[in-house]
C-alpha positions in Angstrom: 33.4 -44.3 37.0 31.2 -41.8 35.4 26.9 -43.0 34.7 24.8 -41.6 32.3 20.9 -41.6 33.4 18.1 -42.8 31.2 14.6 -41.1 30.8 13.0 -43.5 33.7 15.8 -42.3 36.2 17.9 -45.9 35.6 21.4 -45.1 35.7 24.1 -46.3 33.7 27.9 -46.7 33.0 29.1 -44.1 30.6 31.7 -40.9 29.8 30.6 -37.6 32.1 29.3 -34.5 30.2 33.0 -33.0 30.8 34.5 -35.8 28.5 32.8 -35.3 25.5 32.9 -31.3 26.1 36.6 -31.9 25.8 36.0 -34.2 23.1 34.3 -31.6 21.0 36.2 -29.2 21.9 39.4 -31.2 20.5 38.0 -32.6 17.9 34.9 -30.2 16.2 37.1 -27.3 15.5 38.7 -28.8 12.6 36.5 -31.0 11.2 34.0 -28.1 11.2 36.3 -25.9 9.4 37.5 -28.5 6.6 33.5 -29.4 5.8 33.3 -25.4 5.4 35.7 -26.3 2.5 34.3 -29.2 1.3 30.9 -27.7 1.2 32.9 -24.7 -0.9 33.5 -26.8 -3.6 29.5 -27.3 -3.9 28.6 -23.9 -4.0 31.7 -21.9 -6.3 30.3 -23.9 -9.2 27.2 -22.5 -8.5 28.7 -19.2 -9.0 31.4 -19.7 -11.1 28.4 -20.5 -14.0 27.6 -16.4 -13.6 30.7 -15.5 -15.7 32.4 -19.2 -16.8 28.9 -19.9 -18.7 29.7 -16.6 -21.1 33.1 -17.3 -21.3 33.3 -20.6 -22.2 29.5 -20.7 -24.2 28.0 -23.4 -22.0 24.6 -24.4 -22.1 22.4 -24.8 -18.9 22.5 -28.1 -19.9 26.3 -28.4 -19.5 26.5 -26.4 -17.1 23.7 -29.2 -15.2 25.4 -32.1 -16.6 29.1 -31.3 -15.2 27.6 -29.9 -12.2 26.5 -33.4 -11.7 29.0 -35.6 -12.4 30.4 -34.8 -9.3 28.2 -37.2 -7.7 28.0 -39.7 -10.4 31.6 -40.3 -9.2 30.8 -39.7 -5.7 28.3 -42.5 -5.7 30.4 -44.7 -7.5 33.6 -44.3 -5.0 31.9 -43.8 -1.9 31.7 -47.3 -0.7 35.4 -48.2 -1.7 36.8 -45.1 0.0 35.1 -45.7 3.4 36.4 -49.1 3.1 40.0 -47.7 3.0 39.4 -45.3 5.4 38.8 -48.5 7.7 41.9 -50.1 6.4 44.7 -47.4 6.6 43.0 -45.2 9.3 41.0 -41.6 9.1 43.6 -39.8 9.9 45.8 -40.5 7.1 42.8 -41.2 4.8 40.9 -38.2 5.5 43.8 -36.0 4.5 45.2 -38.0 1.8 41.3 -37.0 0.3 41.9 -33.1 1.4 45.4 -32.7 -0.5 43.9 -34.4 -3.3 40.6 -32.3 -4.1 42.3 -29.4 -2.6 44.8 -29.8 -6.1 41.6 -30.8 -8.5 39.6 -28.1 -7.2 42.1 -25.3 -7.7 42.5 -27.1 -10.9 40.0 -25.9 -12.0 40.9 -22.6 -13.2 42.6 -24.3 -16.3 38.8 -25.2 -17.7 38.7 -24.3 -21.3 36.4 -26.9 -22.5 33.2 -29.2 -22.1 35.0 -32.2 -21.5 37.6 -30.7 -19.1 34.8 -29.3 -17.3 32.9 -33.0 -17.0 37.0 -34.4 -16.6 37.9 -32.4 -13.7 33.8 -32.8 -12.1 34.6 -36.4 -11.8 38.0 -36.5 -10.6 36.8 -34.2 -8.3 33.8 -36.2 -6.9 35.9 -39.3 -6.6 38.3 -37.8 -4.5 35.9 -36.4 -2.0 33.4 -39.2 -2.1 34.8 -40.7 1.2 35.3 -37.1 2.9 31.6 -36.9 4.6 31.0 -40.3 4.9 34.5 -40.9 6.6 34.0 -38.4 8.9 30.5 -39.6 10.0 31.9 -43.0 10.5 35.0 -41.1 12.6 32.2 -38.9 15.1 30.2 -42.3 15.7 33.1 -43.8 17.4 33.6 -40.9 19.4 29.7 -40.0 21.0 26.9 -42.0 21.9 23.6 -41.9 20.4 22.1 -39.5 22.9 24.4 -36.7 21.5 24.9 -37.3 18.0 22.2 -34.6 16.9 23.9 -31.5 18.2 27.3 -32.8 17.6 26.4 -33.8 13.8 24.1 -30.5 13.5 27.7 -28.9 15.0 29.6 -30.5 12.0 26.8 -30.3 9.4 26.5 -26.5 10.4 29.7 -26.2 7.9 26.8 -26.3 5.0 24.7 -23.2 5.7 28.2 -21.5 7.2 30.4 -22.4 4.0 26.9 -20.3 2.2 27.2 -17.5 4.5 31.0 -17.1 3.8 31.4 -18.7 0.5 27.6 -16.5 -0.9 29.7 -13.3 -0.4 33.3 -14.4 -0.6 32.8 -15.7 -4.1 30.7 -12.6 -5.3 33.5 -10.6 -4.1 36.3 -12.6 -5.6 33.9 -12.2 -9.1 33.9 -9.3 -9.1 36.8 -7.7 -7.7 39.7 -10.2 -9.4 37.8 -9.8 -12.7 40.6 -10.1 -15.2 43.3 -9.2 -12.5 46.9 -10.6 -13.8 45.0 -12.2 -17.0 42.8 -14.5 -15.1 38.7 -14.1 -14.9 36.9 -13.6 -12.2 35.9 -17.2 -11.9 39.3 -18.9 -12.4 40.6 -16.8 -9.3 37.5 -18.2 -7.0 38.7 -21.7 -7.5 42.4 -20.8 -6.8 41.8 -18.6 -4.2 39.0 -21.3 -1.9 40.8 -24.8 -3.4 44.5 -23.8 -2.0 43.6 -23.7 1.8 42.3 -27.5 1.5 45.9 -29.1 0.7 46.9 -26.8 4.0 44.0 -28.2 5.8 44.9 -31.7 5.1 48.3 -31.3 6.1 46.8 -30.2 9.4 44.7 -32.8 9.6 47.7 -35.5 8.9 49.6 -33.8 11.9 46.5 -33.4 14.9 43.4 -35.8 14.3 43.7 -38.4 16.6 42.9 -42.2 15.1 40.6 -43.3 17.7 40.2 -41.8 21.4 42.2 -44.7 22.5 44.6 -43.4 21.0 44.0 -39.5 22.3 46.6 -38.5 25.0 44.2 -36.1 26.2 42.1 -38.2 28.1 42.8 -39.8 31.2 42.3 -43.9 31.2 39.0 -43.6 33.1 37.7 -41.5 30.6 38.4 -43.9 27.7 37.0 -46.8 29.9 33.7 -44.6 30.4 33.7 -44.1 26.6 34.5 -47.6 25.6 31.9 -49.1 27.8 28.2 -46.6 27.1 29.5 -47.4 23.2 29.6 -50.8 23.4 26.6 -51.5 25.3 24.5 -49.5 22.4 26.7 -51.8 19.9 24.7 -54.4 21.9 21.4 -53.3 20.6 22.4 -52.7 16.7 20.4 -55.3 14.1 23.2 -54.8 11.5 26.4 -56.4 11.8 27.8 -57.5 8.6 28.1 -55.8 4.5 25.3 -58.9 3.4 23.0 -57.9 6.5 23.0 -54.2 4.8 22.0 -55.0 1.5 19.0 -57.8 3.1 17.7 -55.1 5.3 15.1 -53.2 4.1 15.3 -50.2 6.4 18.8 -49.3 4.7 16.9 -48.9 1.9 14.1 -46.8 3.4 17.1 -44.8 4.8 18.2 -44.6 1.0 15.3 -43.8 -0.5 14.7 -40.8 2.4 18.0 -39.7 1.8 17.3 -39.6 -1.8 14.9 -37.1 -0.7 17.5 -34.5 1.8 20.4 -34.3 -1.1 17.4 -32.8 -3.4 16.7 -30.3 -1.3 20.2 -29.4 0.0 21.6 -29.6 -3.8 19.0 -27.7 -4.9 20.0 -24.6 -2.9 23.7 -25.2 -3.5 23.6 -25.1 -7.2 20.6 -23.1 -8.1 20.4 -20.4 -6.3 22.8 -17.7 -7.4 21.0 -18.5 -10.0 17.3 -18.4 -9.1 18.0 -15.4 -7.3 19.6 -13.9 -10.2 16.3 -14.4 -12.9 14.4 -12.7 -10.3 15.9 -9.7 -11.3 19.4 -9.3 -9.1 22.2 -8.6 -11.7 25.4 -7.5 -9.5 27.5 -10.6 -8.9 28.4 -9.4 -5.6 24.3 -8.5 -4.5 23.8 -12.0 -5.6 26.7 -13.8 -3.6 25.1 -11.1 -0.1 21.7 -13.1 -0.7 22.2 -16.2 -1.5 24.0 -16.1 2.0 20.8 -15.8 3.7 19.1 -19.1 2.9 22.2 -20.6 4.9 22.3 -17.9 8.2 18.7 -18.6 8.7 19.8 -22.4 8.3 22.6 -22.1 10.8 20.4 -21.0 13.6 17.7 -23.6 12.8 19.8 -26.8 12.7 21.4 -26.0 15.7 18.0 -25.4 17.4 16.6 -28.8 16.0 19.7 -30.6 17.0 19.0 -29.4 20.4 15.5 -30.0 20.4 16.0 -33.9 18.6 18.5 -34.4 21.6 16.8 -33.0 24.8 13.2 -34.7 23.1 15.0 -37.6 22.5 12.9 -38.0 18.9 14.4 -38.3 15.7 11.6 -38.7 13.3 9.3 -35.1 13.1 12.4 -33.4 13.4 13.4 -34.9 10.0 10.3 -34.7 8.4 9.1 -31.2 9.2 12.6 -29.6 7.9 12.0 -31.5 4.6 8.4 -30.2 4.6 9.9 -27.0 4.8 12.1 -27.6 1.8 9.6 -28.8 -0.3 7.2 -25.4 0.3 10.4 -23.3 -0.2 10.7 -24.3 -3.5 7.1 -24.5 -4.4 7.3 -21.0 -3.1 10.3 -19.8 -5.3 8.5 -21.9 -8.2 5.7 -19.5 -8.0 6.4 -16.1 -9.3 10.4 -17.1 -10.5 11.4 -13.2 -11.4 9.6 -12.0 -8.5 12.8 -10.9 -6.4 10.3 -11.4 -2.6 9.1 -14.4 -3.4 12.0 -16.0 -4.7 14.1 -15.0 -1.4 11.4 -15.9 0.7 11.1 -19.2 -1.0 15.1 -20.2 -0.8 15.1 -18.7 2.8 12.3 -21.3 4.1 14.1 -24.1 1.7 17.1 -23.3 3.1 16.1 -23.8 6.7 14.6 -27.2 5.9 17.7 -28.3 4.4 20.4 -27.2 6.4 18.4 -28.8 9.6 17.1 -31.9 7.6 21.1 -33.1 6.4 22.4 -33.6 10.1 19.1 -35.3 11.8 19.2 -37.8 8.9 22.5 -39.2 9.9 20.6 -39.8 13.0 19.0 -42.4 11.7 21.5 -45.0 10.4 23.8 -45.8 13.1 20.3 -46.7 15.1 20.5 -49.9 12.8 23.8 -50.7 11.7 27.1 -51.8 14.3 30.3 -50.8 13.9 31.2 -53.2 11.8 29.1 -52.0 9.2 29.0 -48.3 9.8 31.8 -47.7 7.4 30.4 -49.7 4.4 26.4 -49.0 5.2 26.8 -44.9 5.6 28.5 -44.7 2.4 26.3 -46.9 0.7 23.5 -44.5 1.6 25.5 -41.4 0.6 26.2 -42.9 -2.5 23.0 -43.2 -3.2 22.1 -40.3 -2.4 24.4 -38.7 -4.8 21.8 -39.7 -7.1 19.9 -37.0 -6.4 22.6 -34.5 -6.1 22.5 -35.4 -10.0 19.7 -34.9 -10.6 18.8 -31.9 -9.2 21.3 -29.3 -11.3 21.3 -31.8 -14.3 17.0 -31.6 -14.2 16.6 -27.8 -13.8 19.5 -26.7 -16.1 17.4 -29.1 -18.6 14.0 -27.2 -17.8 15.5 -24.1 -17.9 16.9 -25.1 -21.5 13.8 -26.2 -22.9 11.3 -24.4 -21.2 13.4 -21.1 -20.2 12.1 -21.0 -16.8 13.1 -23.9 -13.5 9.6 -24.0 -12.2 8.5 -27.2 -13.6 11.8 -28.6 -12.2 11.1 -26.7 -8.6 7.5 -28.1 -8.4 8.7 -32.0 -9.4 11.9 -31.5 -6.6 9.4 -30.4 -4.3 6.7 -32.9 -4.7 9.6 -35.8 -4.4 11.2 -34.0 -0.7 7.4 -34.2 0.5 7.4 -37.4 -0.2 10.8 -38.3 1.4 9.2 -36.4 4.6 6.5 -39.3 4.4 8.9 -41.7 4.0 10.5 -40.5 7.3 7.6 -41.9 9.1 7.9 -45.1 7.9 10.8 -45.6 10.1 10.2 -47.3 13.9 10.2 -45.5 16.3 11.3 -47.4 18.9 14.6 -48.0 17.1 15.6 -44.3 15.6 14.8 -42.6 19.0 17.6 -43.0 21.4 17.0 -44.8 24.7 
């Protein structure tokens, strides 16, 4: 049998380091690459707005509203789809969600109106609502407390990664397909990066194990190590049933917080092929180089936090600094909006903050609720959340409407993440840290 050591030298039962390097090693590949995608379908809007806007005489305000949708539908559906995912299994869940948005998303090419635009938005966000959320759920089952960081900073990496590949990749496509076989630039983006999700969730039908009891892989003594260090933290958990989430006030600190890490991540998503382009950057493909920067500064700083946060064994300063960091980014980029320097510098420290800030907040909830309720209590927070992910296109494509500028919108995003990083604080200590 394999022990685990605490920080006062105690040992206990638990997996050996070589199990859950096999673990990730089976398991990260693919999840990592399919949140690359998912994460896609976040940021080709963003720059599908540089030509679809013109062609199609959208607003900003529109262009906020269907933006947003998205996760009017993913907040709506997120709790029901986790619930499914416990009843029929992640495997088959998980990539009866892929084939389906992988199908919506290449849909949208076919956008010729408004109301397909917000149609298609809300489709789309209903089919993905149980995609992060699922997976979460899936990775809890799998590692203990003490190295959920780096493993969720390892999936969560997909976010900055899908803006390094998908920054360039979609200013390339822009420009280069550009009326090629009678389809804009735009229309080929979402044909060419939704396709490879209804492969990927074929793949994901034929490999991803349900459980690791049910992984031929590991050897019995390695499922006994697992089974016992996971159910002695399941010892400790407050949370146990749907009612106790919806009495317990720290799930709603948790919401409110996370309220807080979807503004700033959205933020950066939507807006900033934008932002970057009112500061004076007009080639497609210049934009898509350096709006991949924000997210390979992020890359390297999540992984490092993750890493820190696991090693420190502390969970709360490494959430509230990154959100810090978003809210001065934008303040920043608020500042001197078609200013090319500041602008960058601004997304760049934004970025950081909320590439690092999205993985060390899902830290947090499974220090309160058991496995019984990790399914329904993680997607009621990221449905909430999705709240934010709203509001933040919908509220600056409205400023920029009315005011022609987003720096009113940057300065009220960036006072309400500060806050969030207060809010982080708020949490015990003695609970969120891992033993």
């Amino acid at each position: 049998m394999s022990t685990t050591t605490t920080l006062d030298g105690a040992a206990l039962p638990g997996a050996s380091d070589r199990t859950y390097t096999r673990i990730a090693w089976r398991l990260m590949p693919l999840l990592l690459v399919c949140y690359v995608f998912a994460h896609l379908d976040r940021i080709n809007i963003g720059f599908a707005k540089l030509q679809m806007s013109g062609d199609l005489h959208f607003s900003d305000t529109v262009y906020g509203l269907g933006a947003g949708l998205f996760f009017v539908a993913y907040a709506l559906f997120g709790v029901p789809s986790n619930l499914m995912l416990e009843r029929i299994g992640p495997r088959r869940w998980i990539a009866f969600l892929m084939v389906t948005w992988g199908l919506l998303s290449t849909s949208m090419l076919l956008i010729e109106s408004a109301s397909a635009f917000y149609t298609l938005r809300l489709l789309l966000g209903v089919a993905e609502a149980g995609f992060f959320p699922g997976i979460l759920v899936y990775i809890n089952r799998w590692f203990p407390a003490r190295r959920r960081a780096q493993i969720t900073a390892l999936f969560a990496i997909a976010v900055p990664m899908a803006g390094v590949i998908g920054g360039p990749l979609s200013g390339w496509i822009l420009e280069g397909f550009h009326d090629f076989a009678g389809l804009r630039g735009w229309q080929w983006m979402f044909l060419i990066e939704g396709l490879p999700v209804v492969l990927l969730g074929l793949v994901v039908w034929c490999s991803l194990p349900e459980s690791f009891e049910r992984a031929a892989w590991l050897s019995e003594e390695q499922k006994t190590g697992l089974r016992e260090e996971l159910h002695g933290e399941e010892q400790r958990k407050a949370i146990t049933s749907f009612a106790g989430i919806l009495r317990n006030g720290h799930v709603w600190l948790l919401v409110a917080i996370y309220f807080a890490v979807m503004l700033a991540v959205n933020t950066i998503a939507f807006w900033a092929p934008s932002l970057i382009h009112s500061a004076g950057i007009g080639s497609d493909s210049r934009i898509g180089l350096l709006s991949a920067l924000p997210y390979l500064a992020g890359c390297v700083f999540m992984i490092a936090l993750g890493r820190s946060s696991d090693l420190r064994r502390e969970r709360r300063w490494h959430l509230a600094v990154p959100l810090l960091m978003s809210a001065i980014g934008l303040t920043l980029a608020a500042v001197a909006p078609t200013d090319a320097l500041p602008v960058m510098a601004g997304l760049i420290v934004a970025g950081m903050g909320a590439s690092a800030a999205l993985p060390m907040f899902w830290q947090l909830p499974p220090a309160f609720l058991g496995a019984r309720a990790q399914a329904a209590g993680i997607a009621l927070i990221s449905s909430f959340g999705s709240v934010a992910a709203f509001l933040a296109p919908y509220l600056i494509g409205w400023m920029r409407d009315t005011t022609q500028s987003a720096s009113l919108a940057l300065y009220l995003l960036a006072f309400l993440i500060a806050l969030g990083a207060a809010l982080v604080l708020r949490t015990p200590a003695a609970v969120v840290n891992p033993r």
